[in-house]
PASE-287795 format. One record per atom (N, C-alpha, C): atom name; chain; z, x, y negated. Coordinates in Angstrom, 1 decimal. Example, Ala and Ser with C-alpha at 12.3 -4.5 7.8 and 13.67 -1.06 7.14 Angstrom:
BEGIN
<site><lumke>N</lumke><semi>A</semi><up>7.8</up><east>13.2</east><north>5.7</north></site>
<site><lumke>CA</lumke><semi>A</semi><up>7.8</up><east>12.3</east><north>4.5</north></site>
<site><lumke>C</lumke><semi>A</semi><up>7.8</up><east>13.2</east><north>3.3</north></site>
<site><lumke>N</lumke><semi>A</semi><up>7.1</up><east>12.8</east><north>2.2</north></site>
<site><lumke>CA</lumke><semi>A</semi><up>7.1</up><east>13.7</east><north>1.1</north></site>
<site><lumke>C</lumke><semi>A</semi><up>7.9</up><east>12.9</east><north>0.0</north></site>
//
This chain:
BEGIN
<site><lumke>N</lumke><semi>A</semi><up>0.0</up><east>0.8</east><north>1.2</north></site>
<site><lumke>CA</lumke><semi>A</semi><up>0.0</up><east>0.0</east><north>0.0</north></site>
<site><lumke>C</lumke><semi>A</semi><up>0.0</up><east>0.9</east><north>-1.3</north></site>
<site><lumke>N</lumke><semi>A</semi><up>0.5</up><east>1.8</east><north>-1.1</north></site>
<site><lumke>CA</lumke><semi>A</semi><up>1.0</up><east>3.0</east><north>-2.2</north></site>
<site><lumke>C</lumke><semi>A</semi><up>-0.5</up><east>3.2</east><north>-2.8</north></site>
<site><lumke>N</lumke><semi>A</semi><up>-1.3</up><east>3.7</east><north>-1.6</north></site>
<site><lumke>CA</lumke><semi>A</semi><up>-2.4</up><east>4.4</east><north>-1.5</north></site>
<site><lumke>C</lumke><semi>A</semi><up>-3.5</up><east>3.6</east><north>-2.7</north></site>
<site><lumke>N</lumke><semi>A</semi><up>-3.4</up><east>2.3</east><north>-1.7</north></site>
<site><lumke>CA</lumke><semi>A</semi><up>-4.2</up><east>1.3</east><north>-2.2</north></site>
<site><lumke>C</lumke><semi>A</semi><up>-4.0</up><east>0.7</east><north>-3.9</north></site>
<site><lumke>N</lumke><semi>A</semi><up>-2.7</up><east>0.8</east><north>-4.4</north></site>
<site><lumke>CA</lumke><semi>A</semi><up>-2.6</up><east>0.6</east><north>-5.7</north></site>
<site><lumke>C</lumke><semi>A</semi><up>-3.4</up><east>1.7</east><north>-6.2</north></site>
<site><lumke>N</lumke><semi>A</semi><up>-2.8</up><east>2.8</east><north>-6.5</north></site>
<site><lumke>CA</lumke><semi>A</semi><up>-3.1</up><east>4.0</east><north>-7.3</north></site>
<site><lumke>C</lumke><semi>A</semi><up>-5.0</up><east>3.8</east><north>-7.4</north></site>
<site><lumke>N</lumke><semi>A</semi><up>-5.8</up><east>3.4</east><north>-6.4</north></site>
<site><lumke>CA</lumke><semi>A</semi><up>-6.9</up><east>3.5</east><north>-6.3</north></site>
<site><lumke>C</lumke><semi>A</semi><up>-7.3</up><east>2.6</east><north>-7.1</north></site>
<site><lumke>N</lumke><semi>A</semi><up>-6.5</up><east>1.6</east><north>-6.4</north></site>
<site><lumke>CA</lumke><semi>A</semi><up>-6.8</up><east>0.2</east><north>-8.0</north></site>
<site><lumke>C</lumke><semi>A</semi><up>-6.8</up><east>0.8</east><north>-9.3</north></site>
<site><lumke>N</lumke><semi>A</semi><up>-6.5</up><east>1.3</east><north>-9.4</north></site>
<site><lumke>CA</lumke><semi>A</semi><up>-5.9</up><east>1.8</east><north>-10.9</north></site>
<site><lumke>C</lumke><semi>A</semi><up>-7.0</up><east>2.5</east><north>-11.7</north></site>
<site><lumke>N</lumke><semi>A</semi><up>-7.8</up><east>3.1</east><north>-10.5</north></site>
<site><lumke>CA</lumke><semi>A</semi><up>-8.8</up><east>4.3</east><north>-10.9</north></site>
<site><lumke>C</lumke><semi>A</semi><up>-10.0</up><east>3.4</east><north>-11.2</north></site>
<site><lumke>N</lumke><semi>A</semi><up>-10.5</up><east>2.2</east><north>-10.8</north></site>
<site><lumke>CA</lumke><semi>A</semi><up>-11.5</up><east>1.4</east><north>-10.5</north></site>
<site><lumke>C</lumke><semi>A</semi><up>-11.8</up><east>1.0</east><north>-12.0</north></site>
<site><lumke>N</lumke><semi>A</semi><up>-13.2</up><east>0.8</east><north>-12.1</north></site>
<site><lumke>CA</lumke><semi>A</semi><up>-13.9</up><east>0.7</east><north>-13.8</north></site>
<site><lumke>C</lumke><semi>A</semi><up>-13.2</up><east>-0.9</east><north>-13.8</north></site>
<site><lumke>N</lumke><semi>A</semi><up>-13.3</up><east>-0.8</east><north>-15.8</north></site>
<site><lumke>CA</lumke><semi>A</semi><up>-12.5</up><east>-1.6</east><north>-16.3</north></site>
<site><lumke>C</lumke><semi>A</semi><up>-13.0</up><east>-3.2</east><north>-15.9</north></site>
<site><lumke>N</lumke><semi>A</semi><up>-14.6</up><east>-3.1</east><north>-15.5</north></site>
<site><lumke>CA</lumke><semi>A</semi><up>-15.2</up><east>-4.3</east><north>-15.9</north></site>
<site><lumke>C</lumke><semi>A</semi><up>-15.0</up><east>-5.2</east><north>-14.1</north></site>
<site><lumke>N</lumke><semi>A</semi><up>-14.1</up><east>-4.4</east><north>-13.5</north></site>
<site><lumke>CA</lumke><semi>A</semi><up>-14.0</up><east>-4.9</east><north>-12.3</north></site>
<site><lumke>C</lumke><semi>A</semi><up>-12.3</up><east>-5.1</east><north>-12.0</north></site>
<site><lumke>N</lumke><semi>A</semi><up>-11.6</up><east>-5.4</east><north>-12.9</north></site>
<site><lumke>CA</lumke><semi>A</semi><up>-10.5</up><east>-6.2</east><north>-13.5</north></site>
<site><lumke>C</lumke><semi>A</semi><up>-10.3</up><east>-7.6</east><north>-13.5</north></site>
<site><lumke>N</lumke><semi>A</semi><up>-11.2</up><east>-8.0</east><north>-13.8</north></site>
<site><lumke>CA</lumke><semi>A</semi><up>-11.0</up><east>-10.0</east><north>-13.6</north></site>
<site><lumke>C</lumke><semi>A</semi><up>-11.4</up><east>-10.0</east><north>-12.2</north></site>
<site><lumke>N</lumke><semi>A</semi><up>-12.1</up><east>-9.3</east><north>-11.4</north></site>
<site><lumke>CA</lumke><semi>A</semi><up>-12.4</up><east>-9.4</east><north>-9.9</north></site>
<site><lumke>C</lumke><semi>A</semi><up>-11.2</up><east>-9.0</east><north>-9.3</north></site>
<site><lumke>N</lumke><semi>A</semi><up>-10.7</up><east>-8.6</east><north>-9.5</north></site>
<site><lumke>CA</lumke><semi>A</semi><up>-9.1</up><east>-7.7</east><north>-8.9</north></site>
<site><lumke>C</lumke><semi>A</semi><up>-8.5</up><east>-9.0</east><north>-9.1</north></site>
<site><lumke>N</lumke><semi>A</semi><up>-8.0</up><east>-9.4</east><north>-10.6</north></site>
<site><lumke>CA</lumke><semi>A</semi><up>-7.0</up><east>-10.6</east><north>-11.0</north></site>
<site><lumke>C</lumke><semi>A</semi><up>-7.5</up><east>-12.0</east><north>-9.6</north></site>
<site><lumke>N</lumke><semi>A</semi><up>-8.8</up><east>-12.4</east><north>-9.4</north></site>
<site><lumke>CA</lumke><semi>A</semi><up>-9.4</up><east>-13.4</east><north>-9.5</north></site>
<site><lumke>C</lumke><semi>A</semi><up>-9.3</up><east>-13.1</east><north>-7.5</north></site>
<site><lumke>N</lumke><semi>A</semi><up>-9.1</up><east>-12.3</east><north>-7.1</north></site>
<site><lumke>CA</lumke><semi>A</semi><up>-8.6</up><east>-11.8</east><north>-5.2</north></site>
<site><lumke>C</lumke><semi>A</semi><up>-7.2</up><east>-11.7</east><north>-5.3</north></site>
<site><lumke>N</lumke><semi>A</semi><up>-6.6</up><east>-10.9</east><north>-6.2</north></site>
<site><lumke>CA</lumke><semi>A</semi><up>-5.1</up><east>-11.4</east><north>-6.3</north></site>
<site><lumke>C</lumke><semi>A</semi><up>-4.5</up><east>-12.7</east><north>-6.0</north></site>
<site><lumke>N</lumke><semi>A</semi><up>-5.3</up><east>-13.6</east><north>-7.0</north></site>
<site><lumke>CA</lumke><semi>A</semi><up>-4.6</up><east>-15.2</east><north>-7.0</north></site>
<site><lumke>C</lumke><semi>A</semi><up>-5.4</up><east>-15.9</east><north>-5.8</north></site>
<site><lumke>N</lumke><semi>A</semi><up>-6.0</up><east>-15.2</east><north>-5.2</north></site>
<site><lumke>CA</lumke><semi>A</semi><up>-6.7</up><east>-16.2</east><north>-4.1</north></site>
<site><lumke>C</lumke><semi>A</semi><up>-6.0</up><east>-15.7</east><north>-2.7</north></site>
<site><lumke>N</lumke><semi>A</semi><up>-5.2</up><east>-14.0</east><north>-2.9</north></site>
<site><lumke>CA</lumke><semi>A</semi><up>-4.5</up><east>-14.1</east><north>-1.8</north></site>
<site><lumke>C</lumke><semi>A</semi><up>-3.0</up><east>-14.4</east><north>-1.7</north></site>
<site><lumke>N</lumke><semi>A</semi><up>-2.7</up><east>-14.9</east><north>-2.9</north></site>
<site><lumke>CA</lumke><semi>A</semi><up>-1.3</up><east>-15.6</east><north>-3.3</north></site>
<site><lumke>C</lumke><semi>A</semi><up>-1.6</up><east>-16.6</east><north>-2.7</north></site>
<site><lumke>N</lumke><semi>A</semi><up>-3.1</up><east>-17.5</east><north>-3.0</north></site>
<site><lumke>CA</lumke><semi>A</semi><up>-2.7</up><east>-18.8</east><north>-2.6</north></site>
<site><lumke>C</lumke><semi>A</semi><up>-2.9</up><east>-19.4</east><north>-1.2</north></site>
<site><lumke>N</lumke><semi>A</semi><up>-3.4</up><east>-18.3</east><north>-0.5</north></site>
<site><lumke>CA</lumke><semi>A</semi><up>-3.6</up><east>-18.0</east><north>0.7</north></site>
<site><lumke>C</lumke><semi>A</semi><up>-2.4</up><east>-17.8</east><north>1.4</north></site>
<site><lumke>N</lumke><semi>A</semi><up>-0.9</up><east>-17.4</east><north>1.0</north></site>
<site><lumke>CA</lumke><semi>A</semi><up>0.1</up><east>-17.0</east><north>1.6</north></site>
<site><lumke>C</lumke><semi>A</semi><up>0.6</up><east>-18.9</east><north>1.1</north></site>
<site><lumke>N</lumke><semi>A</semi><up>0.3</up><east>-19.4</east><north>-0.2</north></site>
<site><lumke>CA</lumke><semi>A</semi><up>0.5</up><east>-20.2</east><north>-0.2</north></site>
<site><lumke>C</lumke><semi>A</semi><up>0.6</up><east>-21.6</east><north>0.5</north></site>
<site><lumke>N</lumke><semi>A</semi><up>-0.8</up><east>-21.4</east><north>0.9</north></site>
<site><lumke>CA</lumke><semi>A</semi><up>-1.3</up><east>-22.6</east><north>2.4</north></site>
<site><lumke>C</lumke><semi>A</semi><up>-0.7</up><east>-22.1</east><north>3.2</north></site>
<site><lumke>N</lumke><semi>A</semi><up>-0.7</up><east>-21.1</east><north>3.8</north></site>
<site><lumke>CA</lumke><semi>A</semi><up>0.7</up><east>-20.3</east><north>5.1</north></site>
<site><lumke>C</lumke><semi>A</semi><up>1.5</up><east>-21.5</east><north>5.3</north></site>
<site><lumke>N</lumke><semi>A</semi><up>2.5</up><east>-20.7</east><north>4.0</north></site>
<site><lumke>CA</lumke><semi>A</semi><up>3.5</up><east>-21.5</east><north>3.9</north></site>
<site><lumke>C</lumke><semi>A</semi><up>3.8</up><east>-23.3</east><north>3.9</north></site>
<site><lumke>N</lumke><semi>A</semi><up>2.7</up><east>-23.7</east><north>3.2</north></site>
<site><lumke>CA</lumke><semi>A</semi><up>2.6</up><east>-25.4</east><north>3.5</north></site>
<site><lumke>C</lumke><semi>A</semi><up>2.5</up><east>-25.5</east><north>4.6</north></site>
<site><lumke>N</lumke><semi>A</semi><up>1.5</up><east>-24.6</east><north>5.7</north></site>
<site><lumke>CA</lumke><semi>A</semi><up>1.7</up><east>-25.8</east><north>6.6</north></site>
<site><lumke>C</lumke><semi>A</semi><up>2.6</up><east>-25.3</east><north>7.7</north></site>
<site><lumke>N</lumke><semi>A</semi><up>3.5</up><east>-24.2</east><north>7.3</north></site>
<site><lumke>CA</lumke><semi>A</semi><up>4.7</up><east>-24.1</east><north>8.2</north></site>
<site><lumke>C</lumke><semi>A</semi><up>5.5</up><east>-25.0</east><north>7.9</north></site>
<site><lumke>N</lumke><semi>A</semi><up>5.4</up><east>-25.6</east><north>6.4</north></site>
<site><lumke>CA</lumke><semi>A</semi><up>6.3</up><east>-26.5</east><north>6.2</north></site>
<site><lumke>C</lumke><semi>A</semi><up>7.7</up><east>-26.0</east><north>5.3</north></site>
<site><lumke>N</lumke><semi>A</semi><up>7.3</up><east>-24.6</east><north>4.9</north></site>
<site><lumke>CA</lumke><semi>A</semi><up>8.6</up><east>-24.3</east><north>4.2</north></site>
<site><lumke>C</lumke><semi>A</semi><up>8.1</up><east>-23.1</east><north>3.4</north></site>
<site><lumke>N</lumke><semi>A</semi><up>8.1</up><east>-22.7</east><north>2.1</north></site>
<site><lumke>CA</lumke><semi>A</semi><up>7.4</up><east>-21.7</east><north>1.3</north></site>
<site><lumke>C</lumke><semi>A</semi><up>8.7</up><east>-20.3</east><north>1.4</north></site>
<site><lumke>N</lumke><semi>A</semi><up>8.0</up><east>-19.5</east><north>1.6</north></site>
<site><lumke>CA</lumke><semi>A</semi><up>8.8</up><east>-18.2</east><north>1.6</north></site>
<site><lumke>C</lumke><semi>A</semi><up>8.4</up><east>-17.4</east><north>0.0</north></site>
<site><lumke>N</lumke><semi>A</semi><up>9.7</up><east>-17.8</east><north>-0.8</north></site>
<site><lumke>CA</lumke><semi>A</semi><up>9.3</up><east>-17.3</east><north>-2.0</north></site>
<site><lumke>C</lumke><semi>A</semi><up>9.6</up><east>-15.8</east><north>-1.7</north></site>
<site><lumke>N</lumke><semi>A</semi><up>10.3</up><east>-15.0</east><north>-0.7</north></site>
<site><lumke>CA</lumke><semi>A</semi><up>9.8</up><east>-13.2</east><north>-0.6</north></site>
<site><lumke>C</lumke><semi>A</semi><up>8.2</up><east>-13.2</east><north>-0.3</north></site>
<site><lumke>N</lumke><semi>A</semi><up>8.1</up><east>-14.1</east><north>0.9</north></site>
<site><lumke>CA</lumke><semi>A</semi><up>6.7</up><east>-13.7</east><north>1.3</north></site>
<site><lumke>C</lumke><semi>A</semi><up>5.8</up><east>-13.7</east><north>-0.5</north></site>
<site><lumke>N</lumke><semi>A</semi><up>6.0</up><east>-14.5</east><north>-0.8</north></site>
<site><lumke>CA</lumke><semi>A</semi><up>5.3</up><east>-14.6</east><north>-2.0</north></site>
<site><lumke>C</lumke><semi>A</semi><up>5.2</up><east>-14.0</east><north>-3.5</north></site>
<site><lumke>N</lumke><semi>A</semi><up>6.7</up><east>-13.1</east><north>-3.3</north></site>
<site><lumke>CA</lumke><semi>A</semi><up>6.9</up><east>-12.2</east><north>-4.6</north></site>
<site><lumke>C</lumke><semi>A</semi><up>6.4</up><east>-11.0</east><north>-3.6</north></site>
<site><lumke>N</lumke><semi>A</semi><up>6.3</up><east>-10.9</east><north>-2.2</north></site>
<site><lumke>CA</lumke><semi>A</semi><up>5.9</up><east>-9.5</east><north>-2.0</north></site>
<site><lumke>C</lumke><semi>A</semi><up>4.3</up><east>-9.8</east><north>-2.6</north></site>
<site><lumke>N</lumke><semi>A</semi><up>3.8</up><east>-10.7</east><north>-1.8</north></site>
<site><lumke>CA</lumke><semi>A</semi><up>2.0</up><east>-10.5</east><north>-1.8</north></site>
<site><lumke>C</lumke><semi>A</semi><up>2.0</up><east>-10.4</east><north>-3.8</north></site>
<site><lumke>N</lumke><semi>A</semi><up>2.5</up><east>-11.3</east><north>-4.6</north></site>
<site><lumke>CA</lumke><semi>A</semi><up>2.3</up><east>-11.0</east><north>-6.2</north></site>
<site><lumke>C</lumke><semi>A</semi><up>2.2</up><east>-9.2</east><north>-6.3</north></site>
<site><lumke>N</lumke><semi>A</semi><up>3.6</up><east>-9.0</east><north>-6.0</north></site>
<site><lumke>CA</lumke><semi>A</semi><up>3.9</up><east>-7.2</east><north>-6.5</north></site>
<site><lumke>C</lumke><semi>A</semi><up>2.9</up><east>-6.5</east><north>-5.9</north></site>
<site><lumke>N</lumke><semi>A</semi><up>2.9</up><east>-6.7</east><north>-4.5</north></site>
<site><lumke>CA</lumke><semi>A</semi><up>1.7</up><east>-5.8</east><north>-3.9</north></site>
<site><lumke>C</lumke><semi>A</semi><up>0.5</up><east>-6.3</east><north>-4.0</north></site>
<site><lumke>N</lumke><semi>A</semi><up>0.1</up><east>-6.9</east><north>-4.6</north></site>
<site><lumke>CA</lumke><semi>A</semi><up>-1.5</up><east>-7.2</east><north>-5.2</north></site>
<site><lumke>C</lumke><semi>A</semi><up>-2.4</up><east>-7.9</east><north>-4.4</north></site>
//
């Protein structure tokens, strides 16, 4: 994960709203998870935010 941030980091500016725009689609992705276990794991879900 370490790895994979710092590289983010290095990646041209104009490919920043594509970063933002996979972020919130793998949040929401942890998010359906969680609906249909029936119970939201707000860790599972501050980790996938922090870790990107």
């Amino acid at each position: 994960l370490a790895r994979r941030r710092r590289h983010s980091r290095d990646l041209p500016i104009r490919s920043s709203a594509h970063l933002k725009v996979a972020r919130v689609g793998h949040i929401l992705s942890i998010l359906a998870q969680s609906s249909r276990r029936g119970e939201l794991q707000w860790s599972d879900l501050a980790a996938a935010i922090s870790s990107g």
